[in-house]
C-alpha positions in Angstrom: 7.4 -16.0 -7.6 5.6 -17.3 -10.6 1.9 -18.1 -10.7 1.5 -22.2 -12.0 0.3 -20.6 -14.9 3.2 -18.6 -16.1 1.2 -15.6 -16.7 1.6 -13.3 -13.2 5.3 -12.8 -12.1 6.0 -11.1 -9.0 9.5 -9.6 -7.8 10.8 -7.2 -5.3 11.9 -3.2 -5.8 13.4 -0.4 -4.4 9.8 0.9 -4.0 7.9 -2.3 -3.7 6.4 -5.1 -5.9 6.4 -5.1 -9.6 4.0 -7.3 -10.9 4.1 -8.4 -14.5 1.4 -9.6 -16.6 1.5 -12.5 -19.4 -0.4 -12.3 -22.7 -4.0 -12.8 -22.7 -7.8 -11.0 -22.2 -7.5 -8.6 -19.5 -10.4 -9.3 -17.6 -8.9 -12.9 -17.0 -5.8 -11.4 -16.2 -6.9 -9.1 -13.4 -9.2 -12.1 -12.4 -5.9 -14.3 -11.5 -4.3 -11.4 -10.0 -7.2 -10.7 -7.5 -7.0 -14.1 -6.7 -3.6 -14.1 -6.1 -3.6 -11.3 -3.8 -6.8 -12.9 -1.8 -4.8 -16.0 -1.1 -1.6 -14.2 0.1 -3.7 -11.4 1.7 -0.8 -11.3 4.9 2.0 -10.7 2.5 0.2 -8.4 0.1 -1.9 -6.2 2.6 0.3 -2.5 2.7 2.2 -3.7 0.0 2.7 -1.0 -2.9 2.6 -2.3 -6.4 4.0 -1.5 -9.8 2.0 -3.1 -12.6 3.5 -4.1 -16.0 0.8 -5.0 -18.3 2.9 -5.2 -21.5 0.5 -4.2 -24.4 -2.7 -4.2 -22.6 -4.5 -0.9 -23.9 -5.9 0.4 -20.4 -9.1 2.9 -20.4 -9.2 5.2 -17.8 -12.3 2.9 -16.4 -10.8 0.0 -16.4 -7.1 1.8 -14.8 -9.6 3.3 -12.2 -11.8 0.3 -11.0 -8.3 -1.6 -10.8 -6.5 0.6 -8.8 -10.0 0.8 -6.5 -10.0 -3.3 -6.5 -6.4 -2.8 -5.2 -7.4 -0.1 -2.6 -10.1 -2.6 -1.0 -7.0 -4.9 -0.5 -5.4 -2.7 1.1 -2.9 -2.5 -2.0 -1.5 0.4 -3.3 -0.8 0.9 -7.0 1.9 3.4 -7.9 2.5 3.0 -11.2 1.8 1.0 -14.4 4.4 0.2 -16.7 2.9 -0.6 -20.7 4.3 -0.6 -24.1 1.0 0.8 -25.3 1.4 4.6 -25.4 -2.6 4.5 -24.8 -2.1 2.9 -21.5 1.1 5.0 -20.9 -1.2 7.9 -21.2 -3.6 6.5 -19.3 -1.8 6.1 -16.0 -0.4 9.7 -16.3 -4.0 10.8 -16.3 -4.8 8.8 -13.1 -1.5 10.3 -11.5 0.3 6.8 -11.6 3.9 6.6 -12.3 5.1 5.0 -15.8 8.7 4.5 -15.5 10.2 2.5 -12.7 13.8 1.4 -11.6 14.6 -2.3 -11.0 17.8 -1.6 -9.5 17.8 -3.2 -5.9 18.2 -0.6 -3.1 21.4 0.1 -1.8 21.0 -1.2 1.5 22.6 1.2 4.2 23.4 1.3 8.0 20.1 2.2 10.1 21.4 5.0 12.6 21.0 3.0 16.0 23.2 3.5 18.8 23.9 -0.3 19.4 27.2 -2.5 19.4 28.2 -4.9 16.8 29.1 -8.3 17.4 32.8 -9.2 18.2 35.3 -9.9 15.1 31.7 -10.3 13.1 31.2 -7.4 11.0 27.2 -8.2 12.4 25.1 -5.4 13.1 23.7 -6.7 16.6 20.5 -5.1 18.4 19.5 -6.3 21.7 15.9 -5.4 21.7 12.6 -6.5 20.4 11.6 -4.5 17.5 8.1 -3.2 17.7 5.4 -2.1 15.2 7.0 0.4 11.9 9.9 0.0 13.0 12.1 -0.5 10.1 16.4 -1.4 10.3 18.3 -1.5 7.4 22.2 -2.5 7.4 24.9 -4.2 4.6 25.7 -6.9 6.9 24.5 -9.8 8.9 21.8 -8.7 11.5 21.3 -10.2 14.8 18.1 -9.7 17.0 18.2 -10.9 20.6 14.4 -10.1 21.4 11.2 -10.9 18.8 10.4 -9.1 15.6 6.9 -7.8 15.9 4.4 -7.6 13.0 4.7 -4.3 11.5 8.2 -4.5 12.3 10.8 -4.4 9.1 14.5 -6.1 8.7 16.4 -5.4 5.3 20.2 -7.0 5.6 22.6 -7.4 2.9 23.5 -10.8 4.9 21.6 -13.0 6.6 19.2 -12.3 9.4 18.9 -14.1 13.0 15.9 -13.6 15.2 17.0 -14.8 19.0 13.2 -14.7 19.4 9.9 -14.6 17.7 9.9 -13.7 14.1 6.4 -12.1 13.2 7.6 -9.2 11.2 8.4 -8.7 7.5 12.3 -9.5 6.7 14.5 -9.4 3.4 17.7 -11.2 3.6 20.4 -11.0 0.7 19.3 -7.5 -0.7 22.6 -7.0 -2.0 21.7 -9.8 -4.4 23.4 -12.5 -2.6 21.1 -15.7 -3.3 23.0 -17.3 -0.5 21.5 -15.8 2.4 19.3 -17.1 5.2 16.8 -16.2 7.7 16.6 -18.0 11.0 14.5 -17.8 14.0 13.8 -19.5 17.2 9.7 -19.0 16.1 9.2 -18.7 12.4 5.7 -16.8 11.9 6.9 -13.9 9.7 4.2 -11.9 7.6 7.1 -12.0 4.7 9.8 -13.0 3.9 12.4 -12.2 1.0 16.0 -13.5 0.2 18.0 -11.4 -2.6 15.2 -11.0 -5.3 13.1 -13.8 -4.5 9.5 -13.4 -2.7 7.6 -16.1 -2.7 5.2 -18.3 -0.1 6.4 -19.7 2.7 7.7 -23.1 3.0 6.1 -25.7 5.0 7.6 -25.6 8.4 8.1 -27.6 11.6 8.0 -26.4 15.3 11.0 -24.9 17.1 13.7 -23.0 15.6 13.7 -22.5 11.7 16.0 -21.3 9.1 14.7 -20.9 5.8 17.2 -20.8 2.6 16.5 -20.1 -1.2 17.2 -23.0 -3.9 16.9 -22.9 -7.5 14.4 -20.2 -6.8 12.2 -22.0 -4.1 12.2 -20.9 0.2 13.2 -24.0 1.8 12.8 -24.4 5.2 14.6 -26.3 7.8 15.8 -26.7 11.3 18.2 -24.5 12.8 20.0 -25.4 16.2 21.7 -21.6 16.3 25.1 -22.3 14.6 
């Protein structure tokens, strides 16, 4: 997702959120990204961040009260990514990582001992999933039970919530824009589909099935086909 203003871009990693910053004076900069994170506070909160500040030349005061700001949010920053050796050097003194990979994970089966659907290819599990518990598979998922916060789906298809959807889910991570979440309650803490993560759609009552187009969640009602 974009910020209105074009200069705070956010998009999904293997190991997190990389969050680039636009031109401009750095204390403005780290002013719209604090306001950013306020507003989505669900979505960001245990979240851990890569920063890309471009040719921002970081002190170690100014690395260290932002990382600190982060921490109060309950944000983690891992790494900062610059083309200012400075700021390179910088985040190496503070511990922080400099190089990232952009690659998307390669999504793999979660060792469960539960049945597929028939003729479906589906990974199918017939339970609710509770609290950091986190299922991973290249296919279609299927949950017959809710999805409690804390609770993590990652499927390289689409994912279907027979139940209450309050946990975090990412459909599509095998970069397929065409995939969909769907759920009989649709209160998830986030939500992602292939690279995209962005805010929620507005959404009706009943069963929901959100979609991604030309880069924007849409939202809409789903009667279970």
């Amino acid at each position: 997702m974009t910020s209105q203003n074009k200069l705070i871009h956010i998009k999904g990693l293997r190991d997190g959120l990389l969050v680039s910053l636009g031109a401009g004076e750095w204390q403005m900069l780290q002013t719209l990204l604090f306001e950013q994170i306020d507003a989505q506070a669900s979505f960001f909160r245990g979240a851990r961040l890569a920063l890309d500040v471009g040719e921002q030349i970081l002190r170690v005061t100014e690395m260290s009260d932002l990382r600190d700001a982060l921490s109060e949010r309950e944000v983690s920053l891992w790494a900062v990514v610059s083309e200012s050796p400075k700021t390179v050097q910088t985040a190496q003194l503070l511990g922080l990582a400099t190089r990232i990979s952009k690659q998307r994970p390669n999504v793999q089966v979660a060792p469960a001992p539960v049945p597929e659907t028939p003729n479906s290819g589906a990974l199918w599990l017939d339970k609710t999933l509770r609290s950091g518990v986190r299922v991973e598979y290249d296919g279609n998922v299927v949950v017959v039970g809710d999805v409690n916060p804390g609770a993590e789906i990652v499927a390289g298809g689409d994912i279907l919530v027979w139940g209450r959807l309050r946990g975090a889910v990412h459909a599509g991570a095998s970069e397929k824009e065409s995939a969909s979440v769907s759920a009989l309650e649709m209160k998830p803490t986030r939500v992602q589909i292939a690279s995209e993560i962005g805010n929620l759609p507005k959404m009706g009552t009943g069963p929901q099935k959100i979609i991604l187009k030309n880069g924007k969640f849409l939202a809409k009602g789903w009667h279970g086909k």
